[in-house]
N, CA, C and O of each residue as an XYZ file, in Angstrom:
344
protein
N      23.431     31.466     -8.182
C      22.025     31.457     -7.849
C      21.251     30.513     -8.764
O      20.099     30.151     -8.525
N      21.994     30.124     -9.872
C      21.165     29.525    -10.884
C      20.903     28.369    -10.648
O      19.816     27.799    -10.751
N      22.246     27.829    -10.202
C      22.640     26.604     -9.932
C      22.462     26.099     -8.610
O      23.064     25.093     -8.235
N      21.655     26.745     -7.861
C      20.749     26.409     -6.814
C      19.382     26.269     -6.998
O      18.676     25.415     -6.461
N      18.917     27.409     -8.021
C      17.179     26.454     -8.367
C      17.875     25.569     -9.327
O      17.105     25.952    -10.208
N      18.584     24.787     -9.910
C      18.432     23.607    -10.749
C      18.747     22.480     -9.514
O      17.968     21.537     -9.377
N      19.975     22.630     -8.586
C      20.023     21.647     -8.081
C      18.746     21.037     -6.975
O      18.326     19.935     -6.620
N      18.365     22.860     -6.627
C      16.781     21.854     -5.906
C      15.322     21.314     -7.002
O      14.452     20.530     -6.623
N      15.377     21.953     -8.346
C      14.692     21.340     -9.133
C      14.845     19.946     -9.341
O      13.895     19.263     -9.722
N      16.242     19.357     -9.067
C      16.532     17.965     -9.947
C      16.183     17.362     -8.227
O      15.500     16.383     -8.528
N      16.209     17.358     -7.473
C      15.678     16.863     -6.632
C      14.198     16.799     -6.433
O      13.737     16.011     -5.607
N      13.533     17.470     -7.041
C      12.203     16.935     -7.246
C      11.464     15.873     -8.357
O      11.932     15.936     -9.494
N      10.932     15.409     -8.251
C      10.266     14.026     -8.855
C       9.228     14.379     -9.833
O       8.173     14.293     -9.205
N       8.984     14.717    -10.993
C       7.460     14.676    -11.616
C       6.616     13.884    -11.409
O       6.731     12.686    -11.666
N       5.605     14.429    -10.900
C       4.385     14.124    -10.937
C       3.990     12.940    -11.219
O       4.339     12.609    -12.352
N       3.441     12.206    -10.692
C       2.649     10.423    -11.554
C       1.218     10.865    -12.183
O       0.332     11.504    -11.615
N       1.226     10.466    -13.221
C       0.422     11.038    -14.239
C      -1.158     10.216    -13.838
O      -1.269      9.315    -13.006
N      -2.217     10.766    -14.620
C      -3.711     10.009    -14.013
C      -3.152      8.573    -14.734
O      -2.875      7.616    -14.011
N      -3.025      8.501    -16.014
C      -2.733      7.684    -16.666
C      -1.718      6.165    -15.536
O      -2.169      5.069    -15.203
N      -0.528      6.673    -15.290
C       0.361      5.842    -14.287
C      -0.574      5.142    -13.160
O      -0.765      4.000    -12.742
N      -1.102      6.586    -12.869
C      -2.438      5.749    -11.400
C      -3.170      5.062    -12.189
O      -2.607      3.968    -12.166
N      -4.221      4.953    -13.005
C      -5.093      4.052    -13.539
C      -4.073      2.315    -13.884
O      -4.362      1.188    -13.483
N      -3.296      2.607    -14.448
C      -1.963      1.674    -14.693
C      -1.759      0.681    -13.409
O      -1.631     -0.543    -13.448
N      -1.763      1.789    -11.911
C      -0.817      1.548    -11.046
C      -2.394      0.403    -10.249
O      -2.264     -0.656     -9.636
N      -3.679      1.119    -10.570
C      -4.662      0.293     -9.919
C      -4.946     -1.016    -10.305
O      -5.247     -2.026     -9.668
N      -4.763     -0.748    -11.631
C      -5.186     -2.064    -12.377
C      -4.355     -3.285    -12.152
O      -4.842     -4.416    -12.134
N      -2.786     -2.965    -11.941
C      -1.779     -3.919    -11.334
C      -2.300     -4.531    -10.248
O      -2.353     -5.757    -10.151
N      -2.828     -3.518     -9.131
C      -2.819     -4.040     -7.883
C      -4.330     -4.896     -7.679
O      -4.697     -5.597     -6.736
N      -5.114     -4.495     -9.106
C      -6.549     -5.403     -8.752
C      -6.167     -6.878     -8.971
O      -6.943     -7.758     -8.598
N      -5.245     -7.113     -9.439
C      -4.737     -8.557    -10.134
C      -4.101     -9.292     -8.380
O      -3.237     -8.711     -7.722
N      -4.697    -10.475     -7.979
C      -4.277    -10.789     -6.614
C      -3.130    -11.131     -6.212
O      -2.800    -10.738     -5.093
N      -2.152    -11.986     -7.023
C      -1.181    -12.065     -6.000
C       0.299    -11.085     -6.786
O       1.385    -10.907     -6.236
N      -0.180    -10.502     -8.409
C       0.862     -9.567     -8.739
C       0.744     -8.647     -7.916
O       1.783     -8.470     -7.281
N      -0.142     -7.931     -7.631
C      -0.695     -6.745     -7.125
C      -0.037     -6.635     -5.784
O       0.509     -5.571     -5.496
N      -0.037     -7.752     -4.836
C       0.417     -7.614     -3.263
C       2.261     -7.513     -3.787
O       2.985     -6.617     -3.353
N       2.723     -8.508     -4.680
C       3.929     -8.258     -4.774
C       4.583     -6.837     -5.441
O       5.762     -6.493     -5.348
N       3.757     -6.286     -5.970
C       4.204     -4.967     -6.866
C       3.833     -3.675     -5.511
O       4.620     -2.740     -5.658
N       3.035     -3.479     -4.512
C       2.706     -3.011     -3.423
C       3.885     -3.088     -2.939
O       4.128     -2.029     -2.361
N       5.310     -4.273     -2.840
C       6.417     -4.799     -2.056
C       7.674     -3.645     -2.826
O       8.576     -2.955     -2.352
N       7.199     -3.872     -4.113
C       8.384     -3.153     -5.226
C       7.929     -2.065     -5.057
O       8.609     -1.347     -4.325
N       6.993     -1.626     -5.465
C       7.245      0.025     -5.154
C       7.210      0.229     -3.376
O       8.240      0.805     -3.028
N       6.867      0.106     -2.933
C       7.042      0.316     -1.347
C       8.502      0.571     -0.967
O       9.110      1.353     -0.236
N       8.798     -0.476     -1.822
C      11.265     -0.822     -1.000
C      11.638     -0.412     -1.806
O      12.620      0.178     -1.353
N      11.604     -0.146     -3.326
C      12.215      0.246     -4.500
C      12.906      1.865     -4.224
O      12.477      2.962     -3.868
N      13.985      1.378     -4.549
C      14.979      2.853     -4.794
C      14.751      3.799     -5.693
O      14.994      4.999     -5.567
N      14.180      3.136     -6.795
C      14.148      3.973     -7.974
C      12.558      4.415     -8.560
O      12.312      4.589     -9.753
N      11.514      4.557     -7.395
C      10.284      4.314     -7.625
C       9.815      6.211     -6.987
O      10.356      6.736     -6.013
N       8.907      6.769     -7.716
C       8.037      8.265     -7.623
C       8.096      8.094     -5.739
O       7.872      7.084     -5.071
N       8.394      9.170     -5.382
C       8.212      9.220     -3.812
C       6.327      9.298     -3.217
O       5.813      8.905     -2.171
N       5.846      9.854     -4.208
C       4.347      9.824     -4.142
C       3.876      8.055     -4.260
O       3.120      7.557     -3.426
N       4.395      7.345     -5.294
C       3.752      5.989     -5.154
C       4.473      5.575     -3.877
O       3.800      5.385     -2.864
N       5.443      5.462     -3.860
C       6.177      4.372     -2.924
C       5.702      5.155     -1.428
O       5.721      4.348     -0.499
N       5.358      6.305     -1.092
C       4.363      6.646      0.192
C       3.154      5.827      0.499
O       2.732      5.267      1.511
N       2.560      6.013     -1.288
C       1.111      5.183     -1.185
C       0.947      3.726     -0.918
O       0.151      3.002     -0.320
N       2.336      3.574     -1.804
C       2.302      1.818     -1.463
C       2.672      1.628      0.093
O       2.009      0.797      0.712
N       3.457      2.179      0.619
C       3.577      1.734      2.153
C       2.304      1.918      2.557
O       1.777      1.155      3.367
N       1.630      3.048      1.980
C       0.281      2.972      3.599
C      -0.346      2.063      2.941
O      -1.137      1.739      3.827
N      -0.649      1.286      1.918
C      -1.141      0.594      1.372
C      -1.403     -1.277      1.920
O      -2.293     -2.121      2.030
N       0.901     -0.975      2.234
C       0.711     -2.277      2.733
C       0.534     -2.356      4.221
O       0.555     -3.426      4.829
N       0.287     -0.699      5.023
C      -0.211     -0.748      6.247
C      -1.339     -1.315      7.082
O      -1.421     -2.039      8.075
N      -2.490     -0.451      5.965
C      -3.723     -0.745      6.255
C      -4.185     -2.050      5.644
O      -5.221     -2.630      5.970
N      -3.096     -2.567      4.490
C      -3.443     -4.693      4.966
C      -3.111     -5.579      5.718
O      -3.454     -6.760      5.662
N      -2.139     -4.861      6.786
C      -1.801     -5.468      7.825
C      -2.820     -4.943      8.809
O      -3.031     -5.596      9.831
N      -3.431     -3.883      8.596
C      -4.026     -3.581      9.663
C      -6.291     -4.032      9.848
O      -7.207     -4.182     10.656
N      -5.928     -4.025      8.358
C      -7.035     -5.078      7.715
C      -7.548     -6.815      8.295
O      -8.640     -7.319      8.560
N      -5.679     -7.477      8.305
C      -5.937     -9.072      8.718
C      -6.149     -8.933      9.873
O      -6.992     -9.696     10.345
N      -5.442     -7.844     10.881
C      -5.544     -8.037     12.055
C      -7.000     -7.961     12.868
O      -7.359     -8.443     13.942
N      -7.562     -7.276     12.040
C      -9.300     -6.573     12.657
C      -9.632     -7.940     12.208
O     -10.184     -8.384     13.214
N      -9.647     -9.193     11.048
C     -10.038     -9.933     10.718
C      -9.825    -10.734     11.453
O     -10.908    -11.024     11.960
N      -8.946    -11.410     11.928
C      -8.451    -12.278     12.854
C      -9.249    -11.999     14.144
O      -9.858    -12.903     14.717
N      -9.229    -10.567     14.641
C      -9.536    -10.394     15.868
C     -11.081    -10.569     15.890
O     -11.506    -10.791     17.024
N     -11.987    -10.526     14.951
C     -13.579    -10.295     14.567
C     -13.756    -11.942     14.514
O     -14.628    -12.397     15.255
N     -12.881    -13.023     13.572
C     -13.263    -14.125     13.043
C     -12.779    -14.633     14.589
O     -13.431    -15.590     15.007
N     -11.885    -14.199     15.351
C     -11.737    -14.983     16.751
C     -13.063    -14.557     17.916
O     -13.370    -15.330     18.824
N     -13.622    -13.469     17.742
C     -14.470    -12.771     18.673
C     -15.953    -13.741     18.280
O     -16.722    -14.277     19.078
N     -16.002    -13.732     16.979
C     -17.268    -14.845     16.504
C     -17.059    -16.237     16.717
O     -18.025    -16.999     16.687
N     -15.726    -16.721     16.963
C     -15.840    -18.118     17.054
C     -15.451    -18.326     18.747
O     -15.203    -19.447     19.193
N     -15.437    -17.105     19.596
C     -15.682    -17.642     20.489
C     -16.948    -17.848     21.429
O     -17.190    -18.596     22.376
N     -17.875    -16.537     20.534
C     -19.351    -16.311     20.937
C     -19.947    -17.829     20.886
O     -20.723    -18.311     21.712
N     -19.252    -18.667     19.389
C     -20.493    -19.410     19.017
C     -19.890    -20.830     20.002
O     -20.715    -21.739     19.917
N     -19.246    -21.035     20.473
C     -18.408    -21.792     21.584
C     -18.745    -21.525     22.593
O     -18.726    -22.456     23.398
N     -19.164    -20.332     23.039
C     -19.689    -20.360     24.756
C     -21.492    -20.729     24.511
O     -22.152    -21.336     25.355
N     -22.101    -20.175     23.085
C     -23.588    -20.919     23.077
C     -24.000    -22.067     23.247
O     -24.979    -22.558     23.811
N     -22.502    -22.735     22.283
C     -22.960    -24.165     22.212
C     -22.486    -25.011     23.519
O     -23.009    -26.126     23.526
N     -21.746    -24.798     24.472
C     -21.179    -25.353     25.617
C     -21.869    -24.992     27.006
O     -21.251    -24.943     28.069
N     -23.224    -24.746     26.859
C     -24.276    -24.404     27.697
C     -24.459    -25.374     28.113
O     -25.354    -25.531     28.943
């Protein structure tokens, strides 16, 4: 019995500390370390299951970010193309 709460204990992960998150933001404010470290913890084997969740939705919603951009910067440049072709 013992040796069933240790083996499901060691399967759990401690905690990422406030400290790690403050750490983990400050990486990612930096522009082009930040998108590549989003890549490492995201795919990384050996990375907290709590970051490497965050980093995937992380690098979700910047894919899902360019796309609204693209689709907004195409929606404005076609408005200003049908004004001017009057």
């Amino acid at each position: 019995m013992d040796q069933l709460n240790l083996s499901s204990q060691s399967n759990l992960s401690k905690p990422v500390t406030v400290g790690e998150w403050v750490i983990t933001f400050i990486i990612c404010a930096i522009p082009i370390v930040g998108f590549i470290m989003l890549f490492v913890w995201a795919f990384g084997s050996d990375q907290n299951p709590s970051k490497k969740s965050w980093a995937q939705a992380s690098l979700i919603m910047f894919v899902i970010g360019i796309i609204l951009a693209i689709l907004l910067i195409t929606l404005i440049g076609v408005s200003f193309m049908s004004m001017f072709n009057r």
